[in-house]
N, C-alpha and C positions, 0 to 999 in steps of 0.2 A: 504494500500500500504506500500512498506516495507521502511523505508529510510536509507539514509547511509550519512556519513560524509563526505561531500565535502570539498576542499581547497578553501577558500575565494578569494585565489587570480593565480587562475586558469581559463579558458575555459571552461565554460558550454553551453549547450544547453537544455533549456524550451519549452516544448509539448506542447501545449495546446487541447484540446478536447472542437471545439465549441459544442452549439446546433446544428448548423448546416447540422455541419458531422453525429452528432447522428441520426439524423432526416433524413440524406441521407443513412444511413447503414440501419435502422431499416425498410424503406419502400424497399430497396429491399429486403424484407424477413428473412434476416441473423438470427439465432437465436441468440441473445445476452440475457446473465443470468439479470434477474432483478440486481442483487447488479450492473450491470456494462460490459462494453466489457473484453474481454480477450484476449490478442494478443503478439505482439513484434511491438514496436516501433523501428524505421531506423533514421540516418541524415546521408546525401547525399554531398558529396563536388562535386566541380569540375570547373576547370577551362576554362571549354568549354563552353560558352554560348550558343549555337547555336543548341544546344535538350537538353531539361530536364536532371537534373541529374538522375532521375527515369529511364531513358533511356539509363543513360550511366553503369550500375553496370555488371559486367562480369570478369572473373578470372583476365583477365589484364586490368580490367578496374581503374574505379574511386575508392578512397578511401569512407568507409562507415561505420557504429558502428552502429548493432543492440543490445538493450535492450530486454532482457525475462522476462519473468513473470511479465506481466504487467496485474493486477487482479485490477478488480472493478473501470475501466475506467469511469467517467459519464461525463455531460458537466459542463466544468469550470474546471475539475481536468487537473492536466498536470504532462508530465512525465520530467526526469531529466537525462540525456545521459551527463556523466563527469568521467573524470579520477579517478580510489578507488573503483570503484561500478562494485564488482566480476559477475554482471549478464550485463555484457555491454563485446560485442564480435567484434573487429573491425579488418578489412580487408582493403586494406595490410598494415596500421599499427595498432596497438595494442590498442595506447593509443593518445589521441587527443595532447598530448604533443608533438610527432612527424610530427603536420602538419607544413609544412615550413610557416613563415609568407608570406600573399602576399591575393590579391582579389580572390573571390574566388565566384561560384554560389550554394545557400548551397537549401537543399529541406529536410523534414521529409514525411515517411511514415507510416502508420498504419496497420498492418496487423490482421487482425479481426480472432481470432478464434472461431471456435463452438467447445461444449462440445458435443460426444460423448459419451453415455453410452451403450458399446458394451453388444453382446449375450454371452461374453467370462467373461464377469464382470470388465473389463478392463475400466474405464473410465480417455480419453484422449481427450485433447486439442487442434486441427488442424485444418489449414484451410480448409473449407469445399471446394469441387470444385465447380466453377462457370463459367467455361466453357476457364479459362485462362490457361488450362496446368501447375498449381500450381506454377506460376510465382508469386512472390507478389506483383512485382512493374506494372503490368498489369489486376489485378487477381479485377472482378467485386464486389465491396462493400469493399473494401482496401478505405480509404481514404489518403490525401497527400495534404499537405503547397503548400499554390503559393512558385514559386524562389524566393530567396532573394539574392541581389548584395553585399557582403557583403568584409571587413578588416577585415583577422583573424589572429591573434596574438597570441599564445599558452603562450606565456612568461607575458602577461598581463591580469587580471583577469577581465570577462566582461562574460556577461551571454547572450546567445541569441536565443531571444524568436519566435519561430513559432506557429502556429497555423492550425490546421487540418480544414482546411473549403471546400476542395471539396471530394467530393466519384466517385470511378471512378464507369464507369457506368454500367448497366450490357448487355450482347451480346442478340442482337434482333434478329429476322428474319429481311431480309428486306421485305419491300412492294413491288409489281411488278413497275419497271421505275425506282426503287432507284439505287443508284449507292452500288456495293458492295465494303466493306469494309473488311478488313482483321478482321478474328475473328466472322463475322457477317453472317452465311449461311442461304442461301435461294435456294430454291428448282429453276431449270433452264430443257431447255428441256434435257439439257444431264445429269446433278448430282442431285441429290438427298439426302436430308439427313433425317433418321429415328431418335427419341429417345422413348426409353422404362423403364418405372420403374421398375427395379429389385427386384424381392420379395423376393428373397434368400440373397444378400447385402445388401437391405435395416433391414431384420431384423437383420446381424449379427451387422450393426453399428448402431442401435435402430430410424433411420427415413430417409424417403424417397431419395433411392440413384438410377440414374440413367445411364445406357449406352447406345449408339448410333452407328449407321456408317453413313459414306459417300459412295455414291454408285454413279460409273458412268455407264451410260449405252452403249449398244454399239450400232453401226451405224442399222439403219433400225429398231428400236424398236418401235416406234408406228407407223410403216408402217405396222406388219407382228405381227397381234397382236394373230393368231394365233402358234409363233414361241416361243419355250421356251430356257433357257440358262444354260451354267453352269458356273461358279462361279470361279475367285481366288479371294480368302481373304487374302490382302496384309497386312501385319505384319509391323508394325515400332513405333515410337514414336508418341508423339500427333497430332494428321492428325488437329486441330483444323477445320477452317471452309475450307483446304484445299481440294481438289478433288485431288483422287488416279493419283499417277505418276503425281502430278501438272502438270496435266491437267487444260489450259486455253483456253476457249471457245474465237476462230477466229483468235488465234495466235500460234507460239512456234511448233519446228518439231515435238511433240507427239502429240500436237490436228492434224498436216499434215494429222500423220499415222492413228488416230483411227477414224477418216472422210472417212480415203479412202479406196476401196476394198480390199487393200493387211490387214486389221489390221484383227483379229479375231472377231468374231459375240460371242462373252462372254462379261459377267459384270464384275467389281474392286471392291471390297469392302473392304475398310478401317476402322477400329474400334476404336470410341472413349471411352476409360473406363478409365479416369482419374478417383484418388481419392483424397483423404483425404494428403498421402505419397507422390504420384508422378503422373505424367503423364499420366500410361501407368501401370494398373495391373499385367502385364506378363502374363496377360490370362489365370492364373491358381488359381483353388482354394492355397488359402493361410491362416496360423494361422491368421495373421496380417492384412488380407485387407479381407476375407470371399469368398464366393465361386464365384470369375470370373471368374473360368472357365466352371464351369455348367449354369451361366448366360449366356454367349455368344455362347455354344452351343448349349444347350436346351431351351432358352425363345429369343437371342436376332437373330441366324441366322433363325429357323423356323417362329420368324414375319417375316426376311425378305423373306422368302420362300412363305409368305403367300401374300405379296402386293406385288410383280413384280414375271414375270410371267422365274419363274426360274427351273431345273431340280434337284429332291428333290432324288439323288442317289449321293452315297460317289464318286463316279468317278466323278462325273461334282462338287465335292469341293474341290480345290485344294490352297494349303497355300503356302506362299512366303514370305519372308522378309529379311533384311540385318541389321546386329547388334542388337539391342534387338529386332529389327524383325524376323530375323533370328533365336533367339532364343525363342522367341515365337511362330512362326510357326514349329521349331522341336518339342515345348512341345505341341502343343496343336497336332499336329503329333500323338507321345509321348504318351499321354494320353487319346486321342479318338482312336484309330488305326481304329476303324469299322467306324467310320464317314466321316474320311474325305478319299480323295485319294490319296493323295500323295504330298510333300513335297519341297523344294527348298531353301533351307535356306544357304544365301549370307551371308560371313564376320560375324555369330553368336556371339552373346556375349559368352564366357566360360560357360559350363553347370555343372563344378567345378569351384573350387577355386586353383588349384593348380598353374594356371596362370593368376591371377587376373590381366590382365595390364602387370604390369611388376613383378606382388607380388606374390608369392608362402607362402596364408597365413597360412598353415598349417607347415610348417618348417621356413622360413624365421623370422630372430627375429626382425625385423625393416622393416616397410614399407615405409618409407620415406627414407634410406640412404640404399646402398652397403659398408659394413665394408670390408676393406681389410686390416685391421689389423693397420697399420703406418695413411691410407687415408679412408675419408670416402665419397664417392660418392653418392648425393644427386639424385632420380632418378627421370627422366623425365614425366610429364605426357603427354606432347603434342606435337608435333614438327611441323616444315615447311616441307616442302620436301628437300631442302638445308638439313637437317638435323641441325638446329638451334631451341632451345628451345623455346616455348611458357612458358610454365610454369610448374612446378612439383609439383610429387603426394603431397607432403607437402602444397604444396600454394592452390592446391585444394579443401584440404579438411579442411585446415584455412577458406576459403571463404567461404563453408557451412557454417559450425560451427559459420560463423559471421551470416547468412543469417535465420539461425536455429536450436534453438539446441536439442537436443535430437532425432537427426535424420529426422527433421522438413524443411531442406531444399529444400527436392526436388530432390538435386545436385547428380552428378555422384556415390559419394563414399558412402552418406547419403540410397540411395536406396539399 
C-alpha cells in the first residue's frame, strides 16, 4: 500500500478491514486477488440521524471523501482518508479541513472491485455488477462501518477509527408468502423475471456476465393458452426488481388499466444489462462494454420468445423508451432495422455531442462556464421548474470524480 505524509495535528480517519467483512465478501463469490481486495474506500458525514449516511450521498446531498487505489486490502490492514493524500476525492468539499466543527453521524464504505482481464487485452479494475445498478452504497458484497455519533473538529488533531464489519447482502428471489422487497424479484402471476448468461460478454470481459428482463404479462394469459402476443421492449434505465410502467399488483391507475378490457392483450418487457460502467449498456455493441447489443437481440429476446408464448415477427416487436430509453430504442431501431418494427423514442438522450446538456463538446472551450468575455457564467445542470438551480454541470461531475475515478462512477457525465 502506498503511504503519504500526514499532518500530526490534523483530522484523520482509520479503515479498518475486519475478518469479518472479508469472510462476508468472499462467501458471496466476489473475486478478490489473493495478495488482497481492490477497491475505493468512502467516509460519510452527516448530520441527519435519522437514515444512514450511506443513504444520504446524492449531488446535493451529504459531504463524503473517496480514497482510490486501494490494493492488497486483507484483515487487520486499514486504510487512511486525510488531508495531503492526492488519491482522496471529496464532494462538496475538497478537503476534511472545510468540515464546520459540530456532531456529526460519520459511516465508511468499501467498494470491492474485480479485476477484469478483457478479450481486448485491457485489464481493468470495477465493480462487478450484483444486481445494484452500480450504486456502491447499495451494490451487494460492498461492505460499510456501523454509524458512529461522533465531535469533529478539523482544527484539532484526532484520528478516527472505523471498522468494516458488515457486507451488504446480496439480492434473493423471494420464497412464495415472502413479503417483497425493493431490489428483490420474484416471479408473480402477472411479472416475471428471466436471466441468461451471455456468451459473447462474458468472453469479451474474461468471466461469467449476465442479462435479464422483467416481463409483465397481459390480462387473460393463462386463461387462452392457446393465444400468442407481440411484444414492446421498453427502453430506460435500471428497471432493477421493478415491473414495466411500475406496475403494482392490486393498486395505482396502471394496474386499473392493464386489468381491464380497454388495456391491450401484449407483453412489457424491460431489460436488465447492467455492467461493470453503468446501469444500462445502451444496448449496443461497444469497444468498452463488448457486444450488448447482439446479446439482447440474438440470445436474450429469442429465450424470451422461446418460454412465453409470444409472436416471433418484427411487426409484433416494437421498442419505446424516454431518455436513455429513448435513445436506446432508436439505436437498437438503428441497428437491427429487419428485427424489430418500429420505434417510439420519448425525450432521447443526444445521438451526438453537439448538444450534450447544455455543452456543444466539439466547439465549446469550457464545459463548466459560459465566457462572455468581462463574466463568466457557470452552467446549470438541473433545475426546479421555478427555474431555480439544483446544481451545475461542474458540481456534477466533482461528485463522480469523488465517487470514482477514472470514469468508475457510474454518474451522468462519467458514462
Amino acid at each position: 500500500m502506498e503511504c503519504f505524509c500526514f499532518s500530526s495535528a490534523a483530522l484523520k480517519f482509520e479503515i479498518v478491514l475486519t475478518q469479518e467483512a472479508m469472510e462476508g465478501i468472499l462467501n458471496l463469490g466476489l473475486q478478490v486477488p489473493v495478495s488482497g481486495i481492490v477497491g475505493r474506500v468512502y467516509v460519510i458525514i452527516t448530520k441527519d440521524g435519522s437514515s444512514e449516511p450511506q443513504e444520504q450521498i446524492d449531488v446535493t446531498g451529504v459531504p463524503f471523501w473517496g480514497k482510490n487505489n486501494v490494493e492488497n486490502l486483507a484483515p487487520g490492514d486499514f486504510v487512511i482518508i486525510a488531508d495531503g493524500d492526492p488519491s482522496v476525492r471529496g464532494y462538496p468539499f475538497a478537503t476534511l479541513a472545510e468540515i464546520p466543527p459540530g456532531e456529526y453521524y460519520v459511516q465508511a464504505i468499501l467498494n470491492v472491485y474485480t479485476i477484469f482481464h478483457r478479450a481486448d487485452g485491457h485489464v481493468v479494475a470495477l465493480h462487478q455488477d450484483a444486481g445494484g445498478g452500480q450504486t456502491p452504497w447499495i451494490s451487494p458484497g460492498n461492505a460499510h462501518s456501523q454509524v458512529q455519533h461522533l465531535y469533529l473538529d478539523p482544527a484539532k488533531p484526532e484520528t478516527i477509527r472505523l471498522l468494516f464489519t458488515e457486507v451488504i447482502p446480496p439480492i434473493q428471489p423471494l420464497q412464495p408468502g415472502e413479503v417483497l422487497q425493493e431490489g428483490n424479484p420474484r416471479d408473480t402471476a402477472w411479472v416475471k423475471f428471466v436471466k441468461i448468461q451471455s456468451k459473447l460478454v462474458s468472453e469479451f470481459w474474461g468471466q461469467p456476465m449476465y442479462i435479464g428482463a422483467n416481463i409483465l404479462l397481459p390480462k387473460g394469459y393463462d386463461e387462452h393458452p392457446g393465444v400468442y402476443y407481440p411484444v414492446i421492449y421498453l427502453q430506460g434505465h435500471f428497471p432493477g426488481a421493478r415491473a414495466p410502467f411500475g406496475f403494482v399488483e392490486g393498486r395505482g391507475d396502471f394496474y386499473n388499466f392493464w386489468v381491464s378490457d380497454e388495456a391491450p392483450r401484449m407483453m412489457v418487457v424491460t431489460i436488465r444489462d447492467a455492467n461493470p460502467y453503468y446501469d444500462t449498456s445502451y444496448s449496443v455493441n461497444s469497444a468498452n462494454l463488448g457486444s450488448y447489443g447482439d446479446a439482447i437481440v440474438y440470445k436474450l429476446i429469442p429465450y424470451i420468445e422461446e418460454h412465453f408464448r409470444i409472436i416471433k415477427e418484427p411487426w409484433a416487436r416494437i421498442l419505446a423508451g424516454g431518455s436513455t430509453g429513448g435513445w436506446e430504442a432508436l439505436a437498437l431501431q438503428i441497428w437491427y432495422p429487419d428485427f424489430f418494427g418500429g420505434c417510439w423514442a420519448w425525450c432521447p438522450d443526444p445521438v451526438d455531442f453537439h448538444y450534450y446538456q447544455l455543452v456543444n463538446i466539439y466547439e465549446d472551450e469550457n464545459a463548466y462556464y459560459i465566457d462572455h468575455g468581462w463574466v463568466k457564467a457557470e452552467r446549470p445542470s438541473a433545475r426546479k421548474a421555478d427555474g431555480n438551480v439544483l446544481f451545475t454541470i461542474k458540481q456534477g461531475v466533482y461528485w463522480g470524480q469523488a465517487i470514482g475515478s477514472r470514469d468508475r462512477s457510474g454518474g451522468q457525465w462519467a458514462i
